[in-house]
N, C-alpha and C positions, 0 to 999 in steps of 0.2 A: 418198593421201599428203598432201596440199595442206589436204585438212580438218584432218586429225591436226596436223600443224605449226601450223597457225591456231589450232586448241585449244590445244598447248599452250604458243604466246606468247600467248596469255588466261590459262596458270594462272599461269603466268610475271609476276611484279608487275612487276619491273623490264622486264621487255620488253613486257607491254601498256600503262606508261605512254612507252616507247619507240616503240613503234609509234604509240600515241594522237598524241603529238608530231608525227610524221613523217607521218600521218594530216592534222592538223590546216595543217602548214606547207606540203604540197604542194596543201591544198585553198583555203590565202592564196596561192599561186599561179598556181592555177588560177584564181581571180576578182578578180586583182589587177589589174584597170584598173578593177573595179568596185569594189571594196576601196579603193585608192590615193584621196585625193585629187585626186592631180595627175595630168597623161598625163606621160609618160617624156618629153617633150620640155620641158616646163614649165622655166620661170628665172625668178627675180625678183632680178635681181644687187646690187638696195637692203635684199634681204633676206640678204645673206653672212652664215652663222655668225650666225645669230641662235638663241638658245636653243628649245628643247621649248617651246613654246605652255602658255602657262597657261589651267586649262578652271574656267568658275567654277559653280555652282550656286545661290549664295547672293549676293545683291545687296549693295549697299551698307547696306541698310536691315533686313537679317537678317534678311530671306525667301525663300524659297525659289522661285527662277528657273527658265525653261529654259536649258541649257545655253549658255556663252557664252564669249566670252574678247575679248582686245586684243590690237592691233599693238603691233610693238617700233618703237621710236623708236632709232634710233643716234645715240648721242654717245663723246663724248673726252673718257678721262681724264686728262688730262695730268699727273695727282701719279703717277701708275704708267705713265704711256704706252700705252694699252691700250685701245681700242674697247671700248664700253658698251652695254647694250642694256633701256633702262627701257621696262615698259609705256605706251601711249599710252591713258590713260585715259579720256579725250575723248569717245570714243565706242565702245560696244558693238556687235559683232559676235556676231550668236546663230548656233547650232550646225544646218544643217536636216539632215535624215536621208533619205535614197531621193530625195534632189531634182538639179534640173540642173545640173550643170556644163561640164566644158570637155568638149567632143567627142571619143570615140575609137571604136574599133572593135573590138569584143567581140571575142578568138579572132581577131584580126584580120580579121572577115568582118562583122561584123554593126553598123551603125551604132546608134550608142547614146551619150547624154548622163547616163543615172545614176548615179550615185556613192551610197556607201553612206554618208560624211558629207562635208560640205561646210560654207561657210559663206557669209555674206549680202554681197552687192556690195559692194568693198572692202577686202572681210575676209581677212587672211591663215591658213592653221591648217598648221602646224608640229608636228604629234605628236612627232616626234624630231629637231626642229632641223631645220636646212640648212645645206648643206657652202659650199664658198666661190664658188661660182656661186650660189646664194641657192636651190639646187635641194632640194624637200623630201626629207627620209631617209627616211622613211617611203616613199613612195611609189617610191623608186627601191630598197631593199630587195626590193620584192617583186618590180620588173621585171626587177633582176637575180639573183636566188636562179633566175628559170628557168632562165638560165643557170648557175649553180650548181652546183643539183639536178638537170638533166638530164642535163651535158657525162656523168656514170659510166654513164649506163644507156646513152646515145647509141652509147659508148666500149665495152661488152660485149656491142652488138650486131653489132659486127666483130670484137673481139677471141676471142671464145669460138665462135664456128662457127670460124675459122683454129687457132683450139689443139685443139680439139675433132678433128677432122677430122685436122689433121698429127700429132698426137700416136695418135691410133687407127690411121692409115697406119704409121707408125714400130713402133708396139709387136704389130700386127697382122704386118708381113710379116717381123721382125728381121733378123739377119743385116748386112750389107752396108749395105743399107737403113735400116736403124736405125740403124748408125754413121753415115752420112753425116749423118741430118738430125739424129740426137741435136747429133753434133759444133755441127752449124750452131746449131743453137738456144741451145748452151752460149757460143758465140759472141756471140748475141742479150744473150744474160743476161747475158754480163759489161762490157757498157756502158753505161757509170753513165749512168742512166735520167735525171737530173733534169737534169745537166746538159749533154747530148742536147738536151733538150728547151728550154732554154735558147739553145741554140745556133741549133736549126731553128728555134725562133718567132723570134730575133734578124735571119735571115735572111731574113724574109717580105715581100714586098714591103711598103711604107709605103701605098700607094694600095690597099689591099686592105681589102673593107667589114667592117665586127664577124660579119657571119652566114659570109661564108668565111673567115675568121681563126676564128672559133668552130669550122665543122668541121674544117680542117685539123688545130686542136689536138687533136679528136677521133678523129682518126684516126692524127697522130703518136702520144698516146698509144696506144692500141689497137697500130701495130704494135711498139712496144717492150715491148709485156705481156703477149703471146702466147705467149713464149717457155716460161715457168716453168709456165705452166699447163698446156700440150702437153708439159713433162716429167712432170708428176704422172699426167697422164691415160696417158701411155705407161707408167707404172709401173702402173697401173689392168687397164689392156687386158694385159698379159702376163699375169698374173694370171687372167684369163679364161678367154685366148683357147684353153685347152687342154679348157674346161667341155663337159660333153656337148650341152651343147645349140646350140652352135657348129659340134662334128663331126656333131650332127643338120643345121644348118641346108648344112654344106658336103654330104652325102651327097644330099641331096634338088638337087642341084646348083646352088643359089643363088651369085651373083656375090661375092667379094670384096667391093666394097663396100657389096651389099647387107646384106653378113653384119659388115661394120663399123658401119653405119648403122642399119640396121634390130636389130642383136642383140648385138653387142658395148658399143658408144657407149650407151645406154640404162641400161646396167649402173654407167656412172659420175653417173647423174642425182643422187642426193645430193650428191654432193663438188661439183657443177657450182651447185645451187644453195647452198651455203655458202659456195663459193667468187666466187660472184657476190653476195654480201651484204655479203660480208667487203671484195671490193673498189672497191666503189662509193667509200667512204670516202678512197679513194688517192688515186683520179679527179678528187675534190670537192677535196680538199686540193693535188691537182698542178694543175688549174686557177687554183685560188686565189693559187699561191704564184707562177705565173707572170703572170696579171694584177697582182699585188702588186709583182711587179717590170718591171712594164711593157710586156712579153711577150706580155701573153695578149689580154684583149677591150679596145678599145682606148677612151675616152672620146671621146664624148658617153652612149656607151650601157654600160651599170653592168653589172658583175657582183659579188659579193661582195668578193673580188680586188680588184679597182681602187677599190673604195668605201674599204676599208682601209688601201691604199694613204696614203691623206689622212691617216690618223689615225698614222700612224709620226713626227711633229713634235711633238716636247717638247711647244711651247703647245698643240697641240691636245690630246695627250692630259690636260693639267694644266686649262684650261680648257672644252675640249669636248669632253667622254668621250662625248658620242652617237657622237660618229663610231667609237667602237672599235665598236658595237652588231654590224657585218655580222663581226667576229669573234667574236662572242659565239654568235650564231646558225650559224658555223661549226663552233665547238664542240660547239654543241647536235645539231645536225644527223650529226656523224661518231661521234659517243658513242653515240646513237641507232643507227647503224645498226650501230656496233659489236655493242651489246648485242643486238640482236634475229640476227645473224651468230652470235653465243654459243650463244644458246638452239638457234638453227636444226641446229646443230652438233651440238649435245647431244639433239639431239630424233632427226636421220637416225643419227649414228653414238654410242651410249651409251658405247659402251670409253673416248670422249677425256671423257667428264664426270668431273670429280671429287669420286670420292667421299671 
């Protein structure tokens, strides 16, 4: 089944340039200390909100160089009031490639100093600006999109065995049983999720580091998403549960839940992966929105969320539109997994394609 789907988000135009994308962005994060210029710690606070580094090829003399650029010099405009930022021409800085830099630790196990571009003693390089710590955007892009791009998948490895599991108990034994936990669950469901979630990060201790604030949110989400999914999978399982090969697997005297586990639950594997493709997207975007407001991964350490954060201020957006970038790439990122959720959908169950 897993071939079949694979093939056809390859015939699929819009979902193998979707996939390609999500392909490409989880494979800058997976090499993003080696990718990044900088380590995730890096500052140069003389460098605030300096522009995207200009990259030259072509010398003053109109021929053709290696790769190079300037520092920005800061000045004041005083006719507009307004911090300036003119190249410092003075001296060139060339571009090295696979050479040394600042020290980190690969996958955080493996000491290692190369970097995939750098530049030469003194030399600043700024692909996409720096925010108002002087911290490059670039490089803190890719250290926080892992948190990002992970928190949904981290978040449907608790969530989906809890739905999975209560929702096949529920529609498995009915009766009595089924009213009780349906009730609960409908309970679950009708508490406005976002801001819940609001509320529980609001209340998190202040002294708590980004990696346990990061799960926590992974698991607050997770238990308020259970609910909906363990209703659908309970409409799944009644459906089933009367199939001959259920009253096969009870005459042969097999357990209750081996007979939910092993031969019922299996029967919803389509709808569980479309419905895990569909909701990474939520995850990404409810992380987002609660780092954006303060909520979520806290600074020094970046997630897409709190990068954005910066860019909600009139001047930055009007003067420093890098900083919207980690929304742009949030965009990208949730479209992407839309569309390949689309195809996945229309590929397990054909009745919902439209024809």
């Amino acid at each position: 089944m897993i071939r079949e789907v694979f093939n056809q988000l390859m015939k699929d135009k819009f979902a193998k340039i979707a996939l390609i994308v999500l392909g490409i962005i989880y494979l800058a994060l997976f090499l993003a200390d080696f990718i990044a210029p900088y380590t995730k710690d890096f500052s140069d606070r003389t460098m605030a909100y300096v522009p995207p580094s200009k990259i030259f090829v072509i010398d003053e003399n109109g021929k053709l160089s290696k790769p190079y650029t300037y520092n920005y010099i800061r000045n004041f405009d005083p006719e507009n009031l307004r911090i300036t930022y003119d190249l410092d021409r003075s001296q060139k800085h060339y571009l090295k490639f696979f050479s040394k830099g600042e020290p980190y630790k690969f996958l955080g196990l493996i000491p290692m100093k190369r970097h995939l571009i750098t530049t030469d003693s003194g030399g600043r390089l700024f692909l996409l600006g720096a925010d108002i710590n002087g911290r490059d955007v670039f490089s803190r892009l890719l250290f926080g999109g892992r948190i990002s791009m992970t928190i949904g998948f981290l978040a449907l490895f608790v969530l989906f065995p809890i739905g999975l599991l209560y929702g096949g108990i529920a529609g498995y034994f009915g009766g009595v049983v089924d009213t009780v936990m349906m009730r609960f669950a409908e309970a679950v469901m009708s508490i406005p999720s976002f801001y819940l979630l609001i509320i529980l990060a609001s209340i998190l201790p202040s002294g708590m580091t980004s990696i346990q604030r990061f799960m926590l949110i992974v698991i607050i989400l997770a238990l308020i998403g259970w609910a909906g999914f363990a209703r659908v999978v309970r409409g799944m399982v009644l459906s089933v549960k009367n199939q001959e090969f259920v009253q096969a697997a009870k005459s042969i005297g097999a357990s209750r839940l081996r007979i939910i586990v092993k031969h019922i639950l299996p029967q919803t594997a389509s709808f569980v992966i479309v419905a895990m493709t569909l909701s990474v997207p939520s995850y990404i975007l409810s992380e987002s929105g609660l780092s954006f407001l303060g909520l979520g991964i806290q600074q020094p350490d970046a997630s897409w969320g709190n990068m954005l954060k910066e860019a909600q201020e009139y001047t930055n957006i009007i003067y420093r539109p890098w900083l919207l970038t980690p929304g742009f790439l949030i965009f990208i990122a949730v479209l992407a997994f839309n569309l390949i959720g689309d195809t996945i959908r229309d590929v397990l169950d054909p009745k919902s394609k439209v024809r």
